[in-house]
C-alpha positions as CSV (number, residue, x, y, z in Angstrom):
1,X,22.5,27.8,5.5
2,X,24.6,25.8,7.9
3,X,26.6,22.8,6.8
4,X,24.0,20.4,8.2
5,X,21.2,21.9,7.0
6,X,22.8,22.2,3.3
7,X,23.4,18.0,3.9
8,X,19.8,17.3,5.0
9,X,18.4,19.3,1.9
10,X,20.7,17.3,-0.5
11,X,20.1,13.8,1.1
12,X,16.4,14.6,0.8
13,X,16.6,16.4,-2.6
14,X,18.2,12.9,-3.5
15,X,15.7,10.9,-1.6
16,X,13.3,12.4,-3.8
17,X,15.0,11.7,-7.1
18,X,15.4,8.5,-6.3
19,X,11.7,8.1,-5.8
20,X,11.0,9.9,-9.1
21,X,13.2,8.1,-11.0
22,X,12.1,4.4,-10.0
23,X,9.1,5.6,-11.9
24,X,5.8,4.0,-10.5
25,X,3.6,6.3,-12.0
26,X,3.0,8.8,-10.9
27,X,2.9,11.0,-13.8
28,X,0.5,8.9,-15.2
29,X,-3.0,10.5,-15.6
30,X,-6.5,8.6,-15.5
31,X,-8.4,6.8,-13.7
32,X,-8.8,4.2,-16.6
33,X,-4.8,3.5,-15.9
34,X,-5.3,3.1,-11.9
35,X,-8.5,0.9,-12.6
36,X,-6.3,-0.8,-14.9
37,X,-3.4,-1.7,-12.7
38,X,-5.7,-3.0,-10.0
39,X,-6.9,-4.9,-11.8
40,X,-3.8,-6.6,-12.5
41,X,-2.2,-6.5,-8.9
42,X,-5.9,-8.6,-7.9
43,X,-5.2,-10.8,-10.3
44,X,-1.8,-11.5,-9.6
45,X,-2.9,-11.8,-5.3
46,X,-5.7,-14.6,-5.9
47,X,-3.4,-16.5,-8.9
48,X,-0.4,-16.7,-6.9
49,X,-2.0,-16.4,-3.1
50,X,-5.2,-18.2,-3.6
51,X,-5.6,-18.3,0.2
52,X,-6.2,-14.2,-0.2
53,X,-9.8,-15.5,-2.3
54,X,-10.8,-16.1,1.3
55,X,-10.3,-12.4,2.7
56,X,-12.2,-10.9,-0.5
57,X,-14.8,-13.0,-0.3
58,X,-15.2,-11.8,3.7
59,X,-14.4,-8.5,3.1
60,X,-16.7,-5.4,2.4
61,X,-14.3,-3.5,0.4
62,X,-10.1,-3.7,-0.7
63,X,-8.2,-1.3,-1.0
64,X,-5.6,-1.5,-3.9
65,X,-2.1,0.0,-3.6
66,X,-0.9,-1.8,-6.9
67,X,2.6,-0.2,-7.1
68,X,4.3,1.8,-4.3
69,X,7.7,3.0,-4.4
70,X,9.6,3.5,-1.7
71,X,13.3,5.3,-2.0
72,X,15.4,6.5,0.8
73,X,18.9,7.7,1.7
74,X,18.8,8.5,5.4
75,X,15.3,10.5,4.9
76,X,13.2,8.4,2.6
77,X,9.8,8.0,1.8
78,X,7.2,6.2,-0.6
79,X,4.2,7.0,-3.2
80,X,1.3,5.2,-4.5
81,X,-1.9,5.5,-5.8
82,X,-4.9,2.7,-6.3
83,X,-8.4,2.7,-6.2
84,X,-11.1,1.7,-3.6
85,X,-13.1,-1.4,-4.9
86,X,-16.8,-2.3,-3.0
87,X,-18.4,-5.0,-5.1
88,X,-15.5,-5.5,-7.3
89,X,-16.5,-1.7,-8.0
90,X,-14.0,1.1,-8.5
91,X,-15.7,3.7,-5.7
92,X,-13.0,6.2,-5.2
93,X,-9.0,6.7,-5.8
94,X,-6.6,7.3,-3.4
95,X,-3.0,8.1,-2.9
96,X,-0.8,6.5,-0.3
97,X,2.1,8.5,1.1
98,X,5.2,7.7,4.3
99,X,8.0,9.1,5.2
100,X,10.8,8.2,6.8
101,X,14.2,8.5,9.0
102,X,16.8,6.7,9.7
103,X,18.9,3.9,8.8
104,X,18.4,3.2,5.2
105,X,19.0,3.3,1.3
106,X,18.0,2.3,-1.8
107,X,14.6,1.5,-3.7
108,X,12.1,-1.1,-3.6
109,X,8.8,-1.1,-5.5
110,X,5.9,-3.4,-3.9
111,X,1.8,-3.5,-3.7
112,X,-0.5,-3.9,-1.1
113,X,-4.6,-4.5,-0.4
114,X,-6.0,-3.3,2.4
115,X,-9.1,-5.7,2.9
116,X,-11.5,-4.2,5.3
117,X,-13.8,-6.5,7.1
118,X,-16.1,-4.6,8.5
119,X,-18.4,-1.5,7.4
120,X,-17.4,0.3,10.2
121,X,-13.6,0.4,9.3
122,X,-14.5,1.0,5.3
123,X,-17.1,3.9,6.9
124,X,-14.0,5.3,9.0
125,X,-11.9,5.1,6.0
126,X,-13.9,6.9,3.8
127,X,-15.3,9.5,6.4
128,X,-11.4,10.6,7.0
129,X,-10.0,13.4,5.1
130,X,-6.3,11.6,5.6
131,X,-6.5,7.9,7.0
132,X,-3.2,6.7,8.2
133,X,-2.7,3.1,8.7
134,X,-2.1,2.3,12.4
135,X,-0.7,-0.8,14.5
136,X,-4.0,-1.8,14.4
137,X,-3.9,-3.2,10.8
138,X,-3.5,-7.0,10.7
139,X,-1.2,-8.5,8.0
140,X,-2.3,-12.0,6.5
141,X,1.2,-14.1,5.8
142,X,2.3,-17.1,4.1
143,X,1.8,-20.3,5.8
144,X,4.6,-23.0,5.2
145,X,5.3,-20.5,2.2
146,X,1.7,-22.3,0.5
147,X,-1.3,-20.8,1.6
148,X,-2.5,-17.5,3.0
149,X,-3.4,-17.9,6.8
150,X,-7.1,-16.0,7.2
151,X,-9.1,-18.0,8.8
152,X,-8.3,-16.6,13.0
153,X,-7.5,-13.0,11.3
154,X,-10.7,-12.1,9.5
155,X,-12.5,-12.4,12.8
156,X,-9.7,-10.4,15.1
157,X,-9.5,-7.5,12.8
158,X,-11.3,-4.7,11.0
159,X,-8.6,-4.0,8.2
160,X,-6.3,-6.7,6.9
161,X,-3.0,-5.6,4.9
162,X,-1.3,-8.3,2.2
163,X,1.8,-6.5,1.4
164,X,3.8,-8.2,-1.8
165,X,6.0,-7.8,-4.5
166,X,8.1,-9.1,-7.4
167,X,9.8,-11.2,-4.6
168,X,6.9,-12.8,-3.7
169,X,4.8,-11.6,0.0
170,X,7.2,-10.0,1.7
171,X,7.4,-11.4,5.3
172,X,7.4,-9.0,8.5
173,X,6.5,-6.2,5.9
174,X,4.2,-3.6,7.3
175,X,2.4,-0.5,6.1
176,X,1.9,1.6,9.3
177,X,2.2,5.3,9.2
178,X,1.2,5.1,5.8
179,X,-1.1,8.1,5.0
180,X,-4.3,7.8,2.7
181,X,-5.7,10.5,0.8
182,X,-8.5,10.0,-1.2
183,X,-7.3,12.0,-5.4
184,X,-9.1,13.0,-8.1
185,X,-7.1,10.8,-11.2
């Protein structure tokens, strides 16, 4: 093994003890632990976002990512798992998976919903064995850091992203090249 290569494996062997240890579990077993975290992270959206009432009440299914972690040092990447809700209905469990290159380091923890608006999108979803998020996803932001602007969106596009945290919606955040796999908890 050349010195380079030996660097790479131990920046990425870090990269993915630092993902481990920021402990979003994933070691946790059961769907009755996913279902509850969802339920939670919706909670927290409409409470502190009540704008976001608008997208689920136009959308035919969410998507929720309740707690991803994402860890990097030069190669990073991030982890999730959530639950597909149609109906306010739990209809299937997914992981959400990226990596990453580049600039970086250090850990941040965040959620995200994925609101789709049409059945089309939630039928391409579903009907994907991996379904990675494209440039194609619009993201709903905070207007005048009040209200949730959804009105122009949730006619433009098929999939809407909300992407927050324990900082509050994180601005100019963006889920792309995330890959979704749907997991048996």
């Amino acid at each position: 093994m050349t010195q380079i290569q030996r660097r790479s494996f131990m920046i990425g062997l870090g990269s993915a003890g630092l993902l481990t240890a920021c402990g979003n579990g994933m070691t946790s077993n059961g769907a009755a632990v996913i279902d509850a975290r969802v339920d939670r992270t919706l909670n927290e959206l409409y409470s502190s976002y009540p704008g976001t009432s608008t997208l689920r009440d136009k959308s035919v299914a969410q998507l929720v990512m309740p707690l991803v972690t994402e860890a990097g040092f030069g190669i990073g990447g991030s982890y999730g798992r959530g639950a597909l809700r149609v109906g306010g209905a739990t209809v299937d469990y997914y992981s959400a998976a990226q990596a990453s290159i580049g600039i970086q380091i250090g850990a941040q923890q965040y959620a995200h919903v994925l609101f789709f608006m049409t059945q089309q999108a939630l039928q391409d979803f579903r009907n994907s064995p991996g379904w990675a998020a494209g440039a194609d996803i619009e993201y709903a932001i905070v207007n005048r850091g009040e209200e949730m602007s959804a009105e122009t969106t949730t006619q433009l596009s098929p999939v809407i992203g909300v992407v927050f945290g324990q900082a509050g919606l994180r601005a100019g955040a963006t889920i792309e090249g995330t890959k979704y796999t749907r997991i048996i908890p």
